[in-house]
C-alpha positions in Angstrom: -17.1 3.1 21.5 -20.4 4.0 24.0 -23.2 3.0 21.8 -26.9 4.9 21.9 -28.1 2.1 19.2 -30.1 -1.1 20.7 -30.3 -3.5 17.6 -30.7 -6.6 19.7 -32.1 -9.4 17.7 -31.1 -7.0 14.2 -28.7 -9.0 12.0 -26.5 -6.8 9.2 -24.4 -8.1 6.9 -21.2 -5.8 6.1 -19.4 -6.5 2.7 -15.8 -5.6 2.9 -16.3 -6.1 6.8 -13.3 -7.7 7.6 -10.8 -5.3 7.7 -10.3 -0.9 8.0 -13.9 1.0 7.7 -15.7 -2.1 7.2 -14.0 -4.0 9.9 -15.0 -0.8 12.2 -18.5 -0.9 11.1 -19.2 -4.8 11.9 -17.6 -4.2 15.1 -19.9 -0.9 15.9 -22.9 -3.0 15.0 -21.6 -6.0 17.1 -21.2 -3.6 19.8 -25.0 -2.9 19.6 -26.1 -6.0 19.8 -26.5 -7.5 16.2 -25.7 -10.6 14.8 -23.1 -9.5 11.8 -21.6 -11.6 8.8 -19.1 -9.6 7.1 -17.6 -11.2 3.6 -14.7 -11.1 1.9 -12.8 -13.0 -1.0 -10.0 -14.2 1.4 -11.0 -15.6 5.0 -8.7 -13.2 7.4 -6.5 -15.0 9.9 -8.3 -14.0 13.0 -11.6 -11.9 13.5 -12.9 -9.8 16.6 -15.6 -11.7 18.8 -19.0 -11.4 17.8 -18.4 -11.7 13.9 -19.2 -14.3 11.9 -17.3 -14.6 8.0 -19.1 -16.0 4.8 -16.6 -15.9 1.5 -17.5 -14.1 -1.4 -16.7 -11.8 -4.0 -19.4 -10.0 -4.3 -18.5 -8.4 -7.9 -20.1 -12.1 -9.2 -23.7 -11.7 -9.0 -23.7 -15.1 -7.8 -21.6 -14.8 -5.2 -23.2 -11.6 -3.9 -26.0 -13.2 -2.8 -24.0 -15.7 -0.9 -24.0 -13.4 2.7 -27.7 -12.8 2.0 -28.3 -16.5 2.0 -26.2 -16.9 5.0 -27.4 -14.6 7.0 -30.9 -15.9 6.2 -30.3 -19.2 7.0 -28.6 -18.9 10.3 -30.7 -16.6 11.4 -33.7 -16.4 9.5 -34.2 -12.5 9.2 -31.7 -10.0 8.0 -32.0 -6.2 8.9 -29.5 -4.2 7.8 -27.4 -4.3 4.6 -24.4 -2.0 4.8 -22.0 -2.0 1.1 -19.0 -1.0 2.3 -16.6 -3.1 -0.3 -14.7 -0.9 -2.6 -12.0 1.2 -3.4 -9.6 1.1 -6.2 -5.6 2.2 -6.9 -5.1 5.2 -8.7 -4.4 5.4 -12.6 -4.2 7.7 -15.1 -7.2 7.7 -17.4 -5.4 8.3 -20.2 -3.4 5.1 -20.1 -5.5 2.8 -17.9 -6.8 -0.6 -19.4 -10.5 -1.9 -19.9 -10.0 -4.6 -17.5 -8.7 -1.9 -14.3 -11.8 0.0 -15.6 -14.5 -3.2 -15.8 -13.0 -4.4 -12.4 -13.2 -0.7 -10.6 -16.9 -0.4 -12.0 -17.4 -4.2 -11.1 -16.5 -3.8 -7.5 -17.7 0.0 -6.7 -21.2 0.2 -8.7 -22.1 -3.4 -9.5 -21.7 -5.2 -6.3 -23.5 -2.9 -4.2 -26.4 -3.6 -7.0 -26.1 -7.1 -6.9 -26.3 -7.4 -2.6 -29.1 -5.1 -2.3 -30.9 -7.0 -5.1 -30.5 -10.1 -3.0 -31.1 -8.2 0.7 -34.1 -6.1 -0.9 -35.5 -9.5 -1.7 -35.9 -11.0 1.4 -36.7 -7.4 3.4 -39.5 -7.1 1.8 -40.8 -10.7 2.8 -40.1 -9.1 6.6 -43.2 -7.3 8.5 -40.1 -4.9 9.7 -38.4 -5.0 6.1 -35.2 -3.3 6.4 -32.4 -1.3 5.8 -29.8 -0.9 3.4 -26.6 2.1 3.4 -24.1 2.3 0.7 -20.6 3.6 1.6 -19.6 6.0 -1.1 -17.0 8.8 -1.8 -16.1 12.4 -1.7 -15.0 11.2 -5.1 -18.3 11.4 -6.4 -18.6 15.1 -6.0 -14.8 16.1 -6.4 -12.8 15.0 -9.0 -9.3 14.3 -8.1 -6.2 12.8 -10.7 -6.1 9.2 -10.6 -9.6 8.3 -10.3 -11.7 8.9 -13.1 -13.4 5.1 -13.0 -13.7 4.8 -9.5 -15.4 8.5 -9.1 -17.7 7.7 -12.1 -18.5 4.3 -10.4 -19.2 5.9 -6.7 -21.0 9.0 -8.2 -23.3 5.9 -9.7 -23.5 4.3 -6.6 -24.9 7.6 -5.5 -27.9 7.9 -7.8 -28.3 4.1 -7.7 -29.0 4.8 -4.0 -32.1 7.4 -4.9 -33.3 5.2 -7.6 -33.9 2.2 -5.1 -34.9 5.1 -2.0 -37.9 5.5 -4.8 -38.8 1.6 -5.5 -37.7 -0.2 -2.5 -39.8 2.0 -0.2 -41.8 2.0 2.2 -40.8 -2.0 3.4 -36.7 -1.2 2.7 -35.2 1.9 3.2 -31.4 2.8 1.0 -29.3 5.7 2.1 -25.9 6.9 1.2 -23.0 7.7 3.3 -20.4 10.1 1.6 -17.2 8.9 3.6 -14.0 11.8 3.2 -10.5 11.0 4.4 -10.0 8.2 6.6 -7.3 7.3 8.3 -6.6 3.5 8.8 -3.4 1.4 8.7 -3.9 0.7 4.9 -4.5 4.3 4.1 -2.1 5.7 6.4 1.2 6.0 3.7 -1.1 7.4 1.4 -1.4 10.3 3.6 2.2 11.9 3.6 5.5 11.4 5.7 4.0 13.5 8.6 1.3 11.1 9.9 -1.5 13.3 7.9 -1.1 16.2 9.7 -0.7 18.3 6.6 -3.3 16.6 5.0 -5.3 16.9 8.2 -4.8 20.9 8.2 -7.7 21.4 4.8 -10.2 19.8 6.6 -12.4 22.0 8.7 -12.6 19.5 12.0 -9.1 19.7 12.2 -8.2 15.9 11.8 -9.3 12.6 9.2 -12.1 10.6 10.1 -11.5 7.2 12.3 -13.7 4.0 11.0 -15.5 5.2 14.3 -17.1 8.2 12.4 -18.3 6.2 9.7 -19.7 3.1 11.8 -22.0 5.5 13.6 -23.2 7.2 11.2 -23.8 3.6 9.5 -26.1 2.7 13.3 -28.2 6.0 13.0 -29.0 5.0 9.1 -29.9 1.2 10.6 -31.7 2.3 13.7 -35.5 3.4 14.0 -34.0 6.7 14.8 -34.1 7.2 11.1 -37.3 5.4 10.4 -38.2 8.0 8.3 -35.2 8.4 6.3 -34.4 6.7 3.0 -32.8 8.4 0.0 -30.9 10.5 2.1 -26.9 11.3 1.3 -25.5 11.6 4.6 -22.1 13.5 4.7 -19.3 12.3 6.7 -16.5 14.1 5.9 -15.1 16.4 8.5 -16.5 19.8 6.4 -14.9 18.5 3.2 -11.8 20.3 2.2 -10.3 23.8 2.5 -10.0 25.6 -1.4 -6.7 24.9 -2.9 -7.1 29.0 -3.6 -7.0 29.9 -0.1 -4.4 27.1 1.4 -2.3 28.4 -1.8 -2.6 32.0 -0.4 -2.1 31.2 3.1 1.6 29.0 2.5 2.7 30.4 5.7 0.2 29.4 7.9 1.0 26.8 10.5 -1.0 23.3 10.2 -4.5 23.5 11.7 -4.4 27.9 11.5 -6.2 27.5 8.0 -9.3 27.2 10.2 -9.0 30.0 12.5 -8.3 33.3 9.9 -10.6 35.3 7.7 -12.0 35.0 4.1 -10.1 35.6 1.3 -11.4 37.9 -1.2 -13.6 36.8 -3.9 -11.7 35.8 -7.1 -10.6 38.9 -9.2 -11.2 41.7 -6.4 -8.1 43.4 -5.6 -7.8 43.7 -1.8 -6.9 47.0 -1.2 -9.6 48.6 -2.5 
């Protein structure tokens, strides 16, 4: 990917950076000439060039300020914080258990707290202090079945990001990036036996976002091109969805021609008047 970002001599620290978006984010960042540590619980077998692992499970408070430390110590700055670990299966509310709940919560609202606790700490020691970007969800504006703790936890995520916008400024600026449909190989049977071209057809750019998407909107967050940016919820999500409503009316259409016809008339007009 061409990159318009210099952070030569930045280090970032990506949670969840070892494999899909987060994987694609460290790599953007590499690409730009940072020093990144991405962590996970399980060491991966093999890593791209220019990425360094620390183990960690960040959902410990503990243990989330374990990349913090590491990036401190080899390097003796950090930069850029970017939460990207999350995600959770789906489960019906009615019948889920505390434990999926405290663990979805844990991993999706509480981490993210407990890093940036530990990366605000040492930005604001910095004469450049830094920057921190939470990775959150359409899920936090749109509720879907399935995921009533992890949209609660990422809609959290989203006003923790304002809240620490307001008390972490000027020295550390926190933004949000509201990630839609992405493909990767993990998502990708989640998408439907056509590839997620059906899928792809409600969403206004015509296709899912690639890691890519998210990583540079992740390097304009980090990058003194938004110096003056913190508190911000960046959308990244292709134009969201088409309304149920209108693919509903339009079952004939062929994939992608959702985009290209006319309004539909507002709810409870009659069209031929």
């Amino acid at each position: 990917m061409d990159n318009p970002v210099d952070l030569s001599g930045r280090v970032a620290v990506v949670t969840g950076g070892t494999r899909g978006i987060g994987l694609g984010i460290a790599q953007a960042f590499a690409a730009a000439g940072a020093s990144v540590l991405v962590c996970g619980r399980n060491e991966p077998s093999s890593l791209p060039e220019g990425l360094r692992f620390v183990a960690a499970d960040v959902r410990d408070p503990d243990q989330a300020r374990l990349p913090v430390d590491q990036a401190m110590d080899r390097y003796g700055r950090l930069d850029v914080l970017v939460n990207n670990a999350g995600g959770a299966p789906a489960a019906a509310a009615a019948t889920v258990s505390p434990r999926f709940v405290r663990k979805v919560v844990e991993l999706n609202l509480l981490a993210p707290f407990y890093v940036a606790q530990a990366a605000n700490a040492r930005m604001q020691r910095q004469e450049s202090g830094g920057a921190i970007v939470n990775i959150g969800s359409v899920a936090a504006r749109q509720a879907e079945p399935g995921s009533a703790a992890y949209s609660a936890a990422k809609a959290g995520l989203l006003q923790l990001t304002r809240v620490l916008a307001l008390e972490w400024a000027p020295k550390v600026r926190v933004n949000h990036i509201t990630v839609g449909l992405v493909m990767t190989a993990t998502a990708a049977p989640y998408y439907g036996q056509d590839g997620g071209a059906s899928v792809a057809a409600t969403i206004p750019m015509g296709r899912m976002a690639e890691p890519s998407d998210i990583a540079s909107a992740c390097l304009f967050l980090s990058s003194p091109l938004a110096a003056y940016v913190t508190g911000a919820d960046l959308a990244v999500h292709g134009g969201g969805e088409v309304p149920a409503r209108y693919l509903a009316a339009k079952t004939d259409a062929e994939p992608g021609e959702v985009r290209r016809t006319g309004p539909l008339p507002e709810p409870g007009r009659d069209p031929s008047r």
